[in-house]
C-alpha positions as CSV (number, residue, x, y, z in Angstrom):
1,X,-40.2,-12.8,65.4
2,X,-43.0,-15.0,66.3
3,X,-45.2,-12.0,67.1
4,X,-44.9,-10.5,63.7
5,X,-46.0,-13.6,62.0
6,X,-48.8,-13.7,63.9
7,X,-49.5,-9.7,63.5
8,X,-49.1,-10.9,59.4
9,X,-51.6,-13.7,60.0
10,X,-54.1,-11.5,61.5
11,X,-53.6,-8.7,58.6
12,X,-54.5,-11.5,56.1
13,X,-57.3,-12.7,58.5
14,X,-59.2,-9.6,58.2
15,X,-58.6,-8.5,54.6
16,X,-60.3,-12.0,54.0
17,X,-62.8,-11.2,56.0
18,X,-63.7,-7.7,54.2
19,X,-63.7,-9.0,50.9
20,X,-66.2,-11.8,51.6
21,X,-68.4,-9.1,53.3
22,X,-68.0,-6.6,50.0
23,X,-69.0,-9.6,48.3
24,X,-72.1,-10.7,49.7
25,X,-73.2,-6.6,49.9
26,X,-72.8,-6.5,45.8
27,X,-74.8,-9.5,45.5
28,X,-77.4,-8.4,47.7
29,X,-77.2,-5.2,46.0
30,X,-77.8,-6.6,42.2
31,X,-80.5,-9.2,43.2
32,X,-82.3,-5.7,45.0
33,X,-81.4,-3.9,40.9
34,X,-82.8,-7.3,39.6
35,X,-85.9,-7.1,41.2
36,X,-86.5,-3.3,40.9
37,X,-86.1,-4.1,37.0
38,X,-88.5,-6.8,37.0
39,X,-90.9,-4.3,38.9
40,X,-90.4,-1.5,36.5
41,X,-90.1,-3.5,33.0
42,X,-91.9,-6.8,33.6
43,X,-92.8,-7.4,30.0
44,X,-91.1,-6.7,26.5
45,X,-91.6,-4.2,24.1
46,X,-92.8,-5.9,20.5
47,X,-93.5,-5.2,17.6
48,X,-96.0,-8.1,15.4
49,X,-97.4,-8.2,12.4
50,X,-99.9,-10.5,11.3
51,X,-99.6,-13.9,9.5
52,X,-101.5,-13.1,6.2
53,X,-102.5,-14.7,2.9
54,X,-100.8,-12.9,-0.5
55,X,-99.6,-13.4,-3.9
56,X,-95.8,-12.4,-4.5
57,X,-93.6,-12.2,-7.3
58,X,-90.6,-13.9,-7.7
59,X,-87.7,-11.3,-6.8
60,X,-84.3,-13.2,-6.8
61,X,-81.4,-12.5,-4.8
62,X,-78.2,-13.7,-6.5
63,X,-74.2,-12.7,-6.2
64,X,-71.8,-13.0,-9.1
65,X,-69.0,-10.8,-10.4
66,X,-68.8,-7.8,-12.7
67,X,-66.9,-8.3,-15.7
68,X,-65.4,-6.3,-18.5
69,X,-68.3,-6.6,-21.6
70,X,-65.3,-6.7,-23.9
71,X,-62.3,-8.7,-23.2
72,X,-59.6,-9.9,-25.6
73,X,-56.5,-12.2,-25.7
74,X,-54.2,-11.7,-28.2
75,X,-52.5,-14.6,-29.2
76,X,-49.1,-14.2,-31.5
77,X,-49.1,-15.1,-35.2
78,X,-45.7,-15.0,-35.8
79,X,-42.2,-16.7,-34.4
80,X,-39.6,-14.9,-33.8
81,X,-38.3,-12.7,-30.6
82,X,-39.6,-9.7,-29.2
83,X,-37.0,-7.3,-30.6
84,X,-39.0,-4.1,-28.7
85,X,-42.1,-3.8,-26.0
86,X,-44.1,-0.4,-26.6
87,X,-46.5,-1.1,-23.6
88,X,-47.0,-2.8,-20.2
89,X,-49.6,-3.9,-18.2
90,X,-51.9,-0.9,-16.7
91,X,-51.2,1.0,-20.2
92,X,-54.6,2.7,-22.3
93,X,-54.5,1.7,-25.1
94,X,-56.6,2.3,-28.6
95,X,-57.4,-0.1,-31.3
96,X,-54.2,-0.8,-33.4
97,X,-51.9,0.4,-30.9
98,X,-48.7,-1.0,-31.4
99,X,-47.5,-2.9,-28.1
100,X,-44.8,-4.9,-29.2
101,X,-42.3,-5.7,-32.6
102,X,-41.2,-8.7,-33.0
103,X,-38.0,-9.9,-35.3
104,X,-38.6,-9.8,-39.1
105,X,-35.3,-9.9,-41.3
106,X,-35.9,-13.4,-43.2
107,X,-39.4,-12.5,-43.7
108,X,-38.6,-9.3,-45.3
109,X,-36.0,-11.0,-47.5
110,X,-38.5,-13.7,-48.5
111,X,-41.2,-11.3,-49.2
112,X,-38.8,-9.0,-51.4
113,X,-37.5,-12.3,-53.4
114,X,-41.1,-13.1,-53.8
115,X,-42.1,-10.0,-55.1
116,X,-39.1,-10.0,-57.6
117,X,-40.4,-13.4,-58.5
118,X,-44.0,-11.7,-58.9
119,X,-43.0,-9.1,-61.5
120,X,-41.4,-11.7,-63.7
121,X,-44.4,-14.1,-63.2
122,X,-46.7,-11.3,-64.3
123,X,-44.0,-10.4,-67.2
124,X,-44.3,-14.4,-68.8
125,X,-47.8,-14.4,-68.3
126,X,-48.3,-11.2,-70.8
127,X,-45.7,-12.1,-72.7
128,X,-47.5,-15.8,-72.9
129,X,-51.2,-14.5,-73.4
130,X,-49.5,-12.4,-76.8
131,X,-48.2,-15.8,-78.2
132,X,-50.9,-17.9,-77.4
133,X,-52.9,-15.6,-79.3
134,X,-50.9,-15.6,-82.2
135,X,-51.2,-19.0,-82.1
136,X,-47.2,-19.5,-81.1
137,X,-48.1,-21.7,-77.9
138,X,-50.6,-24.0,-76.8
139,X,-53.6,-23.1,-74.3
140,X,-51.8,-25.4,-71.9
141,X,-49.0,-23.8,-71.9
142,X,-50.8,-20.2,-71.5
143,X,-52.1,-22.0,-68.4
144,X,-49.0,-23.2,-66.8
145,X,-47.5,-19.8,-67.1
146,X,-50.7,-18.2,-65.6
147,X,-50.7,-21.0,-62.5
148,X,-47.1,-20.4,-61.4
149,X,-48.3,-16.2,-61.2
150,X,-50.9,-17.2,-59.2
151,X,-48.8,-19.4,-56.8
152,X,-46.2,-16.5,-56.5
153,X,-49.4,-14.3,-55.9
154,X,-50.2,-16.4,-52.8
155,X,-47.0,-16.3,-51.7
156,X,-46.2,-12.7,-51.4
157,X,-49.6,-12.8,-50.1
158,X,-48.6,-15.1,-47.2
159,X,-45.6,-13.5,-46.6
160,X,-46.9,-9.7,-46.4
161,X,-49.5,-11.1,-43.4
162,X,-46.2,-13.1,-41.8
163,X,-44.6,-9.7,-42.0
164,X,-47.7,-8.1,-40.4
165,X,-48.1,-10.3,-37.7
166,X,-44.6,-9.2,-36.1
167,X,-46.1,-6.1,-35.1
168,X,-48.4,-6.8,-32.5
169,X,-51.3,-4.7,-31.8
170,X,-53.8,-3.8,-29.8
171,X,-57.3,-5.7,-30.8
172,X,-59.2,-2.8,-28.7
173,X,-59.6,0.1,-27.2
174,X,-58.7,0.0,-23.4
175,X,-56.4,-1.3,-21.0
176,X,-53.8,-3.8,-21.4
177,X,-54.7,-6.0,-18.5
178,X,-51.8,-8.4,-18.4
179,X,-48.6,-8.9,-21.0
180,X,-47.1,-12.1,-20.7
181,X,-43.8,-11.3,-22.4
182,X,-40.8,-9.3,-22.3
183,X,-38.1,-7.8,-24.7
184,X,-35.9,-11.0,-25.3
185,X,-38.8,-13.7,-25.0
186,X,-39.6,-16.7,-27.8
187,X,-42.9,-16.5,-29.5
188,X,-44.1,-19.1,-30.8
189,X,-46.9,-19.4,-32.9
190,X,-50.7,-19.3,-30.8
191,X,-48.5,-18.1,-27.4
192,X,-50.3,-16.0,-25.5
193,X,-48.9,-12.6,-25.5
194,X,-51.6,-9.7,-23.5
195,X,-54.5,-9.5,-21.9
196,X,-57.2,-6.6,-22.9
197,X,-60.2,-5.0,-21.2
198,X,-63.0,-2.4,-22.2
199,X,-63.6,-1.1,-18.8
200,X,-66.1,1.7,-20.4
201,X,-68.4,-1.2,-20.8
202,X,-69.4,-3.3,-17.9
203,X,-71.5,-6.5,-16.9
204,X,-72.6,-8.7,-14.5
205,X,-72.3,-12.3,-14.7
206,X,-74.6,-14.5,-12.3
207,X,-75.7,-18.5,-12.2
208,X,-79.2,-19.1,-11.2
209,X,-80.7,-22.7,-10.7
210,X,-82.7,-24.4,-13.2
211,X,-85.9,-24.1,-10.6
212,X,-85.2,-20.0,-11.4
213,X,-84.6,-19.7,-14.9
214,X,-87.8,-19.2,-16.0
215,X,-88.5,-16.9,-13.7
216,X,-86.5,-14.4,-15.5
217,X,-86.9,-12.8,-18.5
218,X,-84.5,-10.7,-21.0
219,X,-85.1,-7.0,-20.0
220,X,-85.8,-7.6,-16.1
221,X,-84.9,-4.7,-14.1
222,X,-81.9,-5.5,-12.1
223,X,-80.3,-3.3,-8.6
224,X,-76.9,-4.0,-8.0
225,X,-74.8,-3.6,-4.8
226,X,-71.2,-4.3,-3.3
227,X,-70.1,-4.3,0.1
228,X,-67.0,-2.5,-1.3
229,X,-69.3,0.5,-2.0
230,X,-71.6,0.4,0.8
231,X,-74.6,2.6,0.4
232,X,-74.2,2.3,-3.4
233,X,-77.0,0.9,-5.9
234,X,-76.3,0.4,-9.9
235,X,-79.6,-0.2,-12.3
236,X,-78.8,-3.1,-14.7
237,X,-81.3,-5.1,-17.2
238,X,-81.0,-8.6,-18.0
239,X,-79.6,-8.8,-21.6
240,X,-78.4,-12.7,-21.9
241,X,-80.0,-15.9,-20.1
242,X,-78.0,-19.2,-21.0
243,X,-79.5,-21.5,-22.7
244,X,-77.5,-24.9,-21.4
245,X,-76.3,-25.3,-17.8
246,X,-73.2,-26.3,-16.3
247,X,-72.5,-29.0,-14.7
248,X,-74.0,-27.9,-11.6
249,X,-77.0,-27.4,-13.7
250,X,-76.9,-24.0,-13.1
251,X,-77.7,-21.0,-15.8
252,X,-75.6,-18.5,-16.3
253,X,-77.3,-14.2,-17.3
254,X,-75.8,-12.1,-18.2
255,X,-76.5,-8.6,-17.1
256,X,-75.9,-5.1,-18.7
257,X,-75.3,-2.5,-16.4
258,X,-76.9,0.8,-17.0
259,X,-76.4,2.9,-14.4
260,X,-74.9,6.1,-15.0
261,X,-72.5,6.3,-12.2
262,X,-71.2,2.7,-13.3
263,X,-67.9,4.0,-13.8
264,X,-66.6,3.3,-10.4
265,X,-67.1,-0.3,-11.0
266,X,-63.9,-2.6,-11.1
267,X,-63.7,-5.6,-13.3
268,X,-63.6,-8.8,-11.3
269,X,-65.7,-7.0,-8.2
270,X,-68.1,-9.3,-6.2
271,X,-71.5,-7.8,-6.3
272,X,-75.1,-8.8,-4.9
273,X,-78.5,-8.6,-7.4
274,X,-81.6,-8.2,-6.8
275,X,-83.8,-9.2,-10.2
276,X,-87.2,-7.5,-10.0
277,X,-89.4,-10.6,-12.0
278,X,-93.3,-10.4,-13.0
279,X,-93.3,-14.1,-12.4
280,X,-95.8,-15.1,-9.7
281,X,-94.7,-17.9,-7.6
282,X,-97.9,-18.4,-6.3
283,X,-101.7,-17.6,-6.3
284,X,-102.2,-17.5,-2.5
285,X,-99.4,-18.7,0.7
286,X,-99.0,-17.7,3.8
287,X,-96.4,-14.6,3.9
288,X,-94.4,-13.1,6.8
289,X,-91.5,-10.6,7.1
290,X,-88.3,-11.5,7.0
291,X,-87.3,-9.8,10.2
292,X,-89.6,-11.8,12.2
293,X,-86.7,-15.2,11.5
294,X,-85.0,-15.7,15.1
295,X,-82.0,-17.5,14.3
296,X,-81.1,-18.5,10.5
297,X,-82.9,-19.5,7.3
298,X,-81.5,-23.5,7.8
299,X,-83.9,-23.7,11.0
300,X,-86.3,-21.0,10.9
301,X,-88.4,-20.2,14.3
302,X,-90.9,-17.0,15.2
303,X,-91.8,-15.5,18.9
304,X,-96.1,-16.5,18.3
305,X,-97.9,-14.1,20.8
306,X,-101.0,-15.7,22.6
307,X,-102.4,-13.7,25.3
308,X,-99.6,-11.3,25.4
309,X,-96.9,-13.8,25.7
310,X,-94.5,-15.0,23.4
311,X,-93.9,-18.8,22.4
312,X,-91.2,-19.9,20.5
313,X,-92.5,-21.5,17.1
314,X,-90.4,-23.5,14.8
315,X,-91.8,-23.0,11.0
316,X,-91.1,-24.6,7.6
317,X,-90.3,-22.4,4.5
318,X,-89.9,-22.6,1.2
319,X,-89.5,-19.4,-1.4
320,X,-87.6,-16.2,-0.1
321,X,-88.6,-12.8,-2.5
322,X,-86.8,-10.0,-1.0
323,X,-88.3,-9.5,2.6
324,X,-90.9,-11.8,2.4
325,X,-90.9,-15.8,3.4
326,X,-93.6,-18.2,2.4
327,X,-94.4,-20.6,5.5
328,X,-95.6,-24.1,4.5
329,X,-95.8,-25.5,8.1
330,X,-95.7,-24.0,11.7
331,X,-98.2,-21.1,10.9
332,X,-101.9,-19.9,10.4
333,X,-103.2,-17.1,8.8
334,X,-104.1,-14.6,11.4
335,X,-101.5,-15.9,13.9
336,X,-99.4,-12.8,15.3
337,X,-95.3,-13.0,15.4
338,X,-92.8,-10.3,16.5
339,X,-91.2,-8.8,13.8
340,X,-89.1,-6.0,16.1
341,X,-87.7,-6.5,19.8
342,X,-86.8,-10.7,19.6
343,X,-83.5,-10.1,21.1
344,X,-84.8,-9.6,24.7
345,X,-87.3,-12.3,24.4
346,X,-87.4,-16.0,26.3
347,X,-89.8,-18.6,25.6
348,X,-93.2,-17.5,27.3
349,X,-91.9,-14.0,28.2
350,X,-95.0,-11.6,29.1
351,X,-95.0,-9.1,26.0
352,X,-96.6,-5.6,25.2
353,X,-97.4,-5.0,21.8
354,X,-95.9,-1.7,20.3
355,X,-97.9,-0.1,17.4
């Protein structure tokens, strides 16, 4: 017993052993790989640019949301209940489409009582006009006569809309969006009762800051793109700018999309702009590529090269038009920065330039 313990001890012993020595042979082996890649590839592959002095125009970047360009609540004008629903949300519908009927008994008797009252108002006031001009009754009387046909007037007027308004209609053509009822329900008067959408006719809606607005200007080419529909642009112009802010103090345009193949748009998608402005936002800064940024936009830095090494810089920007940063600190004109190959970089890491 005591001999197969110790045959188990040795067993253990030795495949100890073997893995220490497999060990120390891989390392060995990958600091020997290490140094054969520092012999091979002892600098980086870069690409630069050069730090340079230019004029830009002020093309913004913005995200908002496409919207229908015609949207419409219906709101009911009558009080009753719905006695029968025509259509549901998702529906098309056209302009005048019925949707919805709502109950209308005492308005129909009042407007027929009204109506009889009508055709004898309109009988006195003949039969009144005759005497007065024969001189039988006053002009004061002709008058009362004539007042009380006009006040029955109104009210068969009244009543004929009241009667109208229990037939609820489609303001539009489109899509009912959202009903908010069902056969059975209580309208009241000003309840909400459907949603409606013109999805043939789309727009963007964006805010800009009060430091941009007059950077743009009404007819400003716009390209549109979502990461819903990636590889997918949509030419817009700008057709509103706001002229208050919000609380934010942000501005609010209004864009008009365009683009033929606009169709596959969704109201309610998010979607990214880029506004192509004349607007100069500057005579003369110092300009670099965007791609040259090592980490983020909050706390910019650039790979400088000096005699074929690479030194981190930290830099101070300010405006951002499409691939292009103004510098107002942490740069020269003429100073060279990577713009392609930062990732294998390290502070002070031997370089060659790329053309």
């Amino acid at each position: 017993m005591k001999a197969k313990k110790i045959i188990n001890i040795l067993i253990v012993v030795a495949l100890f052993g073997l893995a220490v020595w497999k060990m120390a042979a891989n390392k060995k082996e990958m600091d020997e790989v290490a140094a054969r890649s520092l012999i091979v590839n002892p600098t980086v592959p870069v690409r630069i640019e050069q730090v340079r002095m230019q004029s830009i125009t002020g093309n913004m970047n913005v995200d908002g949301r496409i919207q229908a360009a015609n949207e419409v609540t219906l709101y009911s004008k009558a009080q009753g209940i719905v006695l029968a629903k025509f259509k549901k949300t998702g529906d098309l519908v056209s302009k005048g489409t019925v949707i919805a009927q709502v109950e209308n008994n005492v308005v129909k008797e009042s407007l027929s009582l009204a109506r009889m009252n009508l055709a004898n108002a309109e009988t006195n006031v003949e039969r009144y006009r005759k005497l007065a001009d024969a001189g039988a009754v006053t002009q004061r009387e002709y008058e009362a006569i004539l007042m009380i046909y006009r006040e029955t007037q109104r009210a068969v007027t009244e009543l004929q809309d009241q009667l109208n308004n229990t037939t609820l209609i489609s303001p539009i053509n489109g899509v009912l969006e959202k009903d908010y009822f069902e056969e059975g329900t209580l309208l009241s008067v000003g309840s909400e009762v459907a949603d409606f959408i013109d999805p043939s006719q789309l727009k963007a809606m964006f805010n800009i800051t009060e430091s941009d607005v007059y950077r743009v200007q009404k007819g400003d080419k716009v390209i549109l793109t979502s990461d819903v529909l990636p590889g997918k642009e949509f030419t817009g112009v700008v057709d509103v700018i706001g002229s208050r802010s919000n609380s934010l103090l942000n501005y609010q345009i209004e864009v008009k999309i365009t683009d033929k193949n606009a169709g596959i748009l969704k109201a309610g998608m998010y979607v990214s702009a880029m506004i192509e402005t004349d607007y100069l936002i500057n005579n003369k800064q110092l300009i670099i590529n965007r791609s040259a940024i090592i980490e983020s936009l909050k706390n910019p830095e650039v790979y400088v090269i000096r005699n074929n090494k690479a030194y981190k810089q930290k830099i101070t920007i300010s405006a951002i038009s499409d691939n292009y940063i103004t510098v107002t600190d942490g740069l020269e004109e003429g100073n060279q920065i990577v713009v392609a190959g930062q990732i294998n970089l390290v502070d002070s890491r031997d370089v060659t330039i790329v053309k």
